[in-house]
C-alpha positions as CSV (number, residue, x, y, z in Angstrom):
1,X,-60.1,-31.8,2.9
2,X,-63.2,-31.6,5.2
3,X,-63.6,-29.4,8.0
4,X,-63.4,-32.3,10.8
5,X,-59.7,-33.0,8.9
6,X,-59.3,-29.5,9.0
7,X,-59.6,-28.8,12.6
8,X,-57.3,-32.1,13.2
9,X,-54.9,-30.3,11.4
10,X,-54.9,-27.5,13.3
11,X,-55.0,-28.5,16.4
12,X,-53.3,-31.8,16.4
13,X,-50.7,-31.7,14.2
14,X,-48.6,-29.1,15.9
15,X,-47.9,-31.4,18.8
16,X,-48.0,-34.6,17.4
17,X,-45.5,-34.1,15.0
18,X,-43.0,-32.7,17.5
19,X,-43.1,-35.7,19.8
20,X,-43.2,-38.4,17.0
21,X,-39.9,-36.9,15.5
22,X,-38.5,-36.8,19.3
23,X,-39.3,-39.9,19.7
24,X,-38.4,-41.9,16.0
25,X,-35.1,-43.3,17.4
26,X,-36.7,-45.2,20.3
27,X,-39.7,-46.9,18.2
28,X,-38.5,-50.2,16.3
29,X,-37.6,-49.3,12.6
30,X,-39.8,-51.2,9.6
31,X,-38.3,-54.4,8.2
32,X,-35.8,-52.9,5.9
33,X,-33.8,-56.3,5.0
34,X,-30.1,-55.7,5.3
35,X,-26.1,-57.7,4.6
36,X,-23.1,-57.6,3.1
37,X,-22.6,-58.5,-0.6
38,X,-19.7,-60.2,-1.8
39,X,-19.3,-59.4,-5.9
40,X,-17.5,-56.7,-7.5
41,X,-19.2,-55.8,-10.4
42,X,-22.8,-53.8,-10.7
43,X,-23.9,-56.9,-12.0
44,X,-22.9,-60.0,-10.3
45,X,-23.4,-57.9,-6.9
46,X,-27.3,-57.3,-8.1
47,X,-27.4,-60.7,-9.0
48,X,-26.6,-61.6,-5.6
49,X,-28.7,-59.5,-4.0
50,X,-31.5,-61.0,-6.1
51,X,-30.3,-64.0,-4.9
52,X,-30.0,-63.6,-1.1
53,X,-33.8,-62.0,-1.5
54,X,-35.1,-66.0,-2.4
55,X,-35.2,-65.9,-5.9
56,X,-33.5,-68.6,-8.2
57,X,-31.1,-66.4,-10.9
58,X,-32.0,-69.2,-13.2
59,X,-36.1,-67.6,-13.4
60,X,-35.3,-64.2,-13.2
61,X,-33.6,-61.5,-16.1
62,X,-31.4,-58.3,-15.0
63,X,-32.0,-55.5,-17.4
64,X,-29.9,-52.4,-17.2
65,X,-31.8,-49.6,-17.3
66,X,-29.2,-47.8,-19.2
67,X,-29.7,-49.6,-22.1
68,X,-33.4,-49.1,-22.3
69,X,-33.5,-45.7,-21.8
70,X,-30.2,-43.5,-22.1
71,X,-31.3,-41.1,-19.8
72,X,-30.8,-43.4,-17.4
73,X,-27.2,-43.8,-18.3
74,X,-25.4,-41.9,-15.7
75,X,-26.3,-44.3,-13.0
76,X,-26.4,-48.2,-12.4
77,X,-29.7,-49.0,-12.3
78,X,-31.2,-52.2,-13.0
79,X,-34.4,-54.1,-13.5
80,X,-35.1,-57.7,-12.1
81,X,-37.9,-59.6,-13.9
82,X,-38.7,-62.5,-11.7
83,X,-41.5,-63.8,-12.8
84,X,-44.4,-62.1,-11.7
85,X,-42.1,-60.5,-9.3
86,X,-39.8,-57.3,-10.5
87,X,-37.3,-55.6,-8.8
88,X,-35.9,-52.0,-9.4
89,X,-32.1,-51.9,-8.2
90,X,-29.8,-49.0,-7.3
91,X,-26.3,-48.4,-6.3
92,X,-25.0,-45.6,-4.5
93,X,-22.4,-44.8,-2.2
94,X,-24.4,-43.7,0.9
95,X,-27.1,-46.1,2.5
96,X,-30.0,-44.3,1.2
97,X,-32.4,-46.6,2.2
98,X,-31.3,-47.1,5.9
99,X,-31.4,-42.9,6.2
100,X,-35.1,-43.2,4.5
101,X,-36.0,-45.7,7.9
102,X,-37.2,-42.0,9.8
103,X,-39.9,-41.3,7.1
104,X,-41.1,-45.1,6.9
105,X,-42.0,-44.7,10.6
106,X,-43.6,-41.6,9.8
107,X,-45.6,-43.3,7.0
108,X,-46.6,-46.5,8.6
109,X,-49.4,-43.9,10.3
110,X,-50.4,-42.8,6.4
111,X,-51.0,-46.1,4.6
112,X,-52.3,-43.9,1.7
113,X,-49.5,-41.7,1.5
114,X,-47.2,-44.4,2.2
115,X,-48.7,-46.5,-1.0
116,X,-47.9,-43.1,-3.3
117,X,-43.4,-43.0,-1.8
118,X,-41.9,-46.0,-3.0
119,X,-40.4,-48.1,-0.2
120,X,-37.2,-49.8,0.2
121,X,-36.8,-53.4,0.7
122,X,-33.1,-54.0,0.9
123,X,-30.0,-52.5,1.1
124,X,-26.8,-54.2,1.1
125,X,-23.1,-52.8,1.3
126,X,-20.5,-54.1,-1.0
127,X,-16.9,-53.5,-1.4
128,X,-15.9,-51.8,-4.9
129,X,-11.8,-50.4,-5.4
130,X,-11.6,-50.2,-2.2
131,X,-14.9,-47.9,-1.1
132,X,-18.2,-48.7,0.3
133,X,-21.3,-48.9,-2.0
134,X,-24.7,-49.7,-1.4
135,X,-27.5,-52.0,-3.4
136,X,-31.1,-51.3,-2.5
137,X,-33.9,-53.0,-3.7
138,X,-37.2,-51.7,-4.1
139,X,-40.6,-52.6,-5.8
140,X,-40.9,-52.5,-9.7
141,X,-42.8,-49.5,-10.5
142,X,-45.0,-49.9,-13.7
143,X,-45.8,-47.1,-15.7
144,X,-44.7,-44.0,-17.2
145,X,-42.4,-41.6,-15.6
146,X,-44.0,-37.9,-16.1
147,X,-41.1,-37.2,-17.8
148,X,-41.8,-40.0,-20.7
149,X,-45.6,-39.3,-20.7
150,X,-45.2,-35.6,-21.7
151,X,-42.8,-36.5,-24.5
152,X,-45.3,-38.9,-26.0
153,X,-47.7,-36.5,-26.2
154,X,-48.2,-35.3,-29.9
155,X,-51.3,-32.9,-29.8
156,X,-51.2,-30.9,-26.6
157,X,-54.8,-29.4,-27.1
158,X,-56.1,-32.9,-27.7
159,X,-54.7,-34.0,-23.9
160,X,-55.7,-30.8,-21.9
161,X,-58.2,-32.6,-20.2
162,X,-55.9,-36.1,-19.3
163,X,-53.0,-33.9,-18.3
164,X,-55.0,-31.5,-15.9
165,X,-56.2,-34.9,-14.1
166,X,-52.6,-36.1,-13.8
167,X,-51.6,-32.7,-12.5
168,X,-54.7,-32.5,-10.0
169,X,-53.6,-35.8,-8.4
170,X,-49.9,-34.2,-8.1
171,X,-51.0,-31.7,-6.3
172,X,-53.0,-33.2,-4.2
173,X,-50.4,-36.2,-3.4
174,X,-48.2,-33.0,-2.8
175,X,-50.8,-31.4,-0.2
176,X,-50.9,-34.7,1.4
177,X,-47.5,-35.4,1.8
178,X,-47.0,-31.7,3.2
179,X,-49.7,-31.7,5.4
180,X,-49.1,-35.1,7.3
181,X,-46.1,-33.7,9.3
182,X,-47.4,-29.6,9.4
183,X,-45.1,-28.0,12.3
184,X,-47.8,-25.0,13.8
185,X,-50.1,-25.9,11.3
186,X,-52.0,-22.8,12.2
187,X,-50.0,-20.5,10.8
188,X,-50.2,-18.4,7.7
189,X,-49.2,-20.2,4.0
190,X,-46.1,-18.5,3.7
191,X,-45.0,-19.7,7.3
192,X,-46.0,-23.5,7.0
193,X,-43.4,-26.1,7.5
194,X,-43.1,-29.7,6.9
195,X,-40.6,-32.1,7.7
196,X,-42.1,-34.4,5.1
197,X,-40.9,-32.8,2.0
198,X,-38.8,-34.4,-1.5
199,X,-36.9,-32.2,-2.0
200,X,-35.7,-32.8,-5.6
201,X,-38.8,-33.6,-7.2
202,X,-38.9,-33.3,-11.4
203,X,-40.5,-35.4,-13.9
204,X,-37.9,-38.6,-13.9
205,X,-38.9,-39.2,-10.5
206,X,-42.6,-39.4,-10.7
207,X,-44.0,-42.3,-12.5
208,X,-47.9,-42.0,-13.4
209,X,-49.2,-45.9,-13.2
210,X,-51.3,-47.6,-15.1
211,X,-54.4,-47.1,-12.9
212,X,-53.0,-43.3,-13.4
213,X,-51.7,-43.1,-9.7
214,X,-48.7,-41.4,-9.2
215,X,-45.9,-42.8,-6.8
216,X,-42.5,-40.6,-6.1
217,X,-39.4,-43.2,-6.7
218,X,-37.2,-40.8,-5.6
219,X,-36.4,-41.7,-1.5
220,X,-32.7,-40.2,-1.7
221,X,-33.8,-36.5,-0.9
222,X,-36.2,-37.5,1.9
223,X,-33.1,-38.2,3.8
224,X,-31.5,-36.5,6.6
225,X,-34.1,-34.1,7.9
226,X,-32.6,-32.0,10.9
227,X,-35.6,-29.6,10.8
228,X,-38.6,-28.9,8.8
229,X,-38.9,-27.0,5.2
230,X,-40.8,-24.0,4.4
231,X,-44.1,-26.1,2.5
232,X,-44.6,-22.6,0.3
233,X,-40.6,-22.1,-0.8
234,X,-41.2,-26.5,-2.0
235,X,-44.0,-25.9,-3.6
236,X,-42.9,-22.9,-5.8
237,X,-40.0,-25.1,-7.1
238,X,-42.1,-28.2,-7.5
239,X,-44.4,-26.6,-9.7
240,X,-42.1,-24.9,-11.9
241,X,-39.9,-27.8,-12.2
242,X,-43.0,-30.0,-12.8
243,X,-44.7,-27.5,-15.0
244,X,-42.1,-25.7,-17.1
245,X,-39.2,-27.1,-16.9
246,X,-37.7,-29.7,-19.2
247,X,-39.8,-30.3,-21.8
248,X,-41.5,-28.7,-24.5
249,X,-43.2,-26.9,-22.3
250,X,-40.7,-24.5,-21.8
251,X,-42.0,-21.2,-21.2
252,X,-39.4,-18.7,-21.9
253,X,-38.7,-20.0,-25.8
254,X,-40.1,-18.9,-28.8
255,X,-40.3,-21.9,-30.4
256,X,-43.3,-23.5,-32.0
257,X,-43.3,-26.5,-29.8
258,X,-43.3,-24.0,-26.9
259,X,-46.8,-21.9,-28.4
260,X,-48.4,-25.2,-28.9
261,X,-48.6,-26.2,-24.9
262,X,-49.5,-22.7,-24.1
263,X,-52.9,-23.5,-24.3
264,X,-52.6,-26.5,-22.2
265,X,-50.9,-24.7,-19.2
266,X,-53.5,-23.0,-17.9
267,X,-55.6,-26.0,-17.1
268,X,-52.4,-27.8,-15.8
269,X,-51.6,-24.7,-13.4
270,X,-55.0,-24.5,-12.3
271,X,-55.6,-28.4,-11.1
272,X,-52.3,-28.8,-9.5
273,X,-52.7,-25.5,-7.7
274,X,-56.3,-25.9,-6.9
275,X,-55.6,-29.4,-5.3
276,X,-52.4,-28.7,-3.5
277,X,-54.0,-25.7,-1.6
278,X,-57.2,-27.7,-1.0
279,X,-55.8,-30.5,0.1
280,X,-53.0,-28.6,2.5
281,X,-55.0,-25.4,3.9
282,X,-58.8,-26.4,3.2
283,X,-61.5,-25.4,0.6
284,X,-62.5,-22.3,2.4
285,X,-58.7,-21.0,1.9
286,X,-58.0,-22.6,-1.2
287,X,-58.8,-19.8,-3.4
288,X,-56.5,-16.8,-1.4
289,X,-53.5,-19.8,-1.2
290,X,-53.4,-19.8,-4.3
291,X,-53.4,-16.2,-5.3
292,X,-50.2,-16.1,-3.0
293,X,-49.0,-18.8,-4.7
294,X,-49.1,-17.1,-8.0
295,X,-47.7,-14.4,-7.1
296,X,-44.6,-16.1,-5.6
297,X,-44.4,-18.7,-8.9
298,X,-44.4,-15.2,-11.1
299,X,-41.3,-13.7,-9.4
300,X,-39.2,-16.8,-9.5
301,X,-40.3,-17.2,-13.4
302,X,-39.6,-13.4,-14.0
303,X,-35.9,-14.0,-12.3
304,X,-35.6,-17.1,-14.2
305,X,-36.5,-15.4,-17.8
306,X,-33.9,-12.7,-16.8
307,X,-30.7,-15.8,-15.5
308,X,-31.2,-17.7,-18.8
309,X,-31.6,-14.1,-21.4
310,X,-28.1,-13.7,-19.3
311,X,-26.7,-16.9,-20.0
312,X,-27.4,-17.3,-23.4
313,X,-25.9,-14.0,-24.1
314,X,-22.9,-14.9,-21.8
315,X,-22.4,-18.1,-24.3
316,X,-23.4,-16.2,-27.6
317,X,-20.1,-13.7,-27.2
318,X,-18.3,-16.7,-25.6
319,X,-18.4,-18.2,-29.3
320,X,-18.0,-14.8,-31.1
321,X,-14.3,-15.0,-29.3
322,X,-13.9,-18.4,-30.4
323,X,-14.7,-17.6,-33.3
324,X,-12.4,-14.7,-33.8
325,X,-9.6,-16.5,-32.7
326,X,-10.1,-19.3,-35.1
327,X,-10.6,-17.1,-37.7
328,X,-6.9,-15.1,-37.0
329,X,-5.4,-18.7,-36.9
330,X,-6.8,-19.5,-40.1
331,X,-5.1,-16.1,-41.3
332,X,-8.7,-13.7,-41.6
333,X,-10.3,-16.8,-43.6
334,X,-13.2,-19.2,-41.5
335,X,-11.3,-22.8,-41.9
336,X,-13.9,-25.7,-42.9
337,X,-12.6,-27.2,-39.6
338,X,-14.9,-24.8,-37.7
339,X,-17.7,-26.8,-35.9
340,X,-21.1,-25.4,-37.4
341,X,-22.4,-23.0,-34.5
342,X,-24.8,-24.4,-32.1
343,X,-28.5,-22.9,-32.5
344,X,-28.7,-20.1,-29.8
345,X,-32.7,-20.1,-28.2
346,X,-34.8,-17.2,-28.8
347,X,-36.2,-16.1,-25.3
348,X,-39.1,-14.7,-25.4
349,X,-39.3,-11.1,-24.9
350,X,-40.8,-8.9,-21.3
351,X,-44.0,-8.0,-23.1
352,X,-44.5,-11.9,-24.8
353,X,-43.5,-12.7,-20.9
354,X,-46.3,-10.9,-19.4
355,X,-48.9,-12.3,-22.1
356,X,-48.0,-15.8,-21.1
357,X,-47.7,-15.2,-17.6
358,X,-51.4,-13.8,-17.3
359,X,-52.3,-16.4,-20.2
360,X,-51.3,-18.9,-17.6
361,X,-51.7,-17.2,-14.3
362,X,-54.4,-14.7,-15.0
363,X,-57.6,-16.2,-13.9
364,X,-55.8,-17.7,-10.5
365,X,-55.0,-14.5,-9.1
366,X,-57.1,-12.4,-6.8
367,X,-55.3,-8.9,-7.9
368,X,-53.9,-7.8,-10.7
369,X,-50.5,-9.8,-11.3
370,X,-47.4,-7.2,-10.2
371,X,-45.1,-8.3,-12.7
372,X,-41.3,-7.8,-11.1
373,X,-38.8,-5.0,-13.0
């Protein structure tokens, strides 16, 4: 961000965004192409939504995400290939896409940003047992999700250097996305709020392209935005869910898959902090943002080591009682019928805690970390 951006940001933003969201309802809403469907089924109704978008069902092939991935099994999701045309479809039972119109007004003045948040195209309602449900359409998104990308890699030291890139451009996307709707965007970091702001981001729901851009899919949690979000409280979770969470990159095991990404966090902290707090507050504050920021990412960590040593205990002596009560069934004797315990994790402990944490965290910080009791 250069300074003549920074002082927009300062001294535009503050009243700009307050009369744009006052006055979204009265400016005409982007094309969002809407209807009623008639089929039942998933299916058939995403055929005909195919359908009423001008393509023949005779060219085109409806995939179910499902069975391509089964971690996309909980939901009805589909893929239409059309040629050089694809589709991504979605039901749900609330109009997602409609409630998304607010931020595509907002957007049409960030053609950048706008190209990163995938946007709707239709959304129809059908009738299923009785209850409302709604089809949207959106573009096909090629690529990985961040989610897939990390589990194919193999060799974490051997893709430091790609996966810092990937996480710069996150945080900078971030700080863009953030900064484009600042409410008093001359206040301190820790005050900073933003009614632009996805609130459920996680690595399913950023997909890096082949041109290694990264677009959020996720619209659902842009929706319904009665007043802005604290940018520092998003940020915290989006980097801990991004970074740590839900992959083999989880921190708090002591695992061998776990030690083997430990060298490849620090590089991956450092870009997508670096980029989010230049991006967001400018270079000249970049550096004391992000010291705040590390300190705030350490104390949720901390609290989270100490919630999941809990619950692992909690459902260690939750199967000791099982256990016993099988075993007095059984009259003193451990039946065969027993399931084979589940494999409890090994957190790590508070003094393997505080090596990683200033492993990861140590050259960020201005101060010494204060590591929580």
């Amino acid at each position: 961000m250069d300074k003549q951006r920074e002082k927009g940001v300062a001294t535009g933003l503050m009243g700009w965004v307050t009369v744009l969201w006052l006055s979204l309802m009265s400016v005409p809403a982007p094309a969002l192409i809407t209807g009623q469907l008639e089929k039942g089924t998933p299916r058939d109704a995403a055929w005909e939504l195919v359908e009423k978008l001008g393509y023949q069902s005779a060219s085109c092939d409806l995939v179910l995400l499902g069975e391509e991935d089964a971690r996309l099994a909980y939901a009805e999701f589909f893929r239409a290939d059309c040629g050089q045309a694809q589709l991504f479809l979605k039901f749900d039972n609330k109009p997602a896409a409609q409630a998304f119109l607010p931020m595509m007004r907002l957007l049409e003045n960030e053609p950048a940003l706008s190209a990163a948040i995938v946007q709707p195209i239709a959304e129809f309602s059908v009738t299923r047992e009785g209850e409302r449900h709604y089809c949207s359409a959106y573009p096909w998104v090629a690529g990985d999700t961040l989610e897939a990308l990390l589990d194919k890699v193999r060799e974490p030291e051997q893709e430091a250097e790609y996966l810092a890139g990937i996480y710069y451009k996150i945080g900078q996307l971030l700080g863009e996305m953030h900064g484009a709707s600042l409410v008093n965007a001359d206040k301190p970091l820790a005050e900073l709020q933003s009614y632009l702001v996805q609130r459920d981001l996680h690595r399913a729901n950023l997909k890096i392209t082949p041109d290694n851009s990264i677009v959020i899919l996720d619209i659902d949690s842009f929706t319904g935005r009665q007043k802005p979000v604290s940018v520092q409280k998003v940020f915290v979770k989006d980097f801990i869910a991004l970074v740590f969470f839900g992959g083999p990159a989880f921190f708090f095991m002591d695992e061998p898959p776990s030690l083997s990404w430990l060298t490849v966090l620090p590089p991956v902290a450092e870009a997508m902090m670096t980029a989010y707090c230049e991006t967001l507050m400018g270079k000249d504050q970049a550096a004391a943002c992000v010291s705040e920021m590390v300190e705030k990412i350490v104390t949720k960590l901390w609290w989270w080591r100490q919630f999941m040593k809990e619950y692992f205990k909690n459902g260690e002596e939750e199967r000791k009682l099982e256990k016993d009560k099988q075993n007095r069934v059984d009259g003193g004797t451990t039946s065969t019928a027993v399931k084979k315990e589940e494999e409890i994790p090994t957190i790590v402990t508070k003094e393997e805690l505080e090596r990683r944490l200033e492993m990861v965290f140590g050259p960020l910080r201005s101060s010494f970390l204060n590591f929580p009791e």
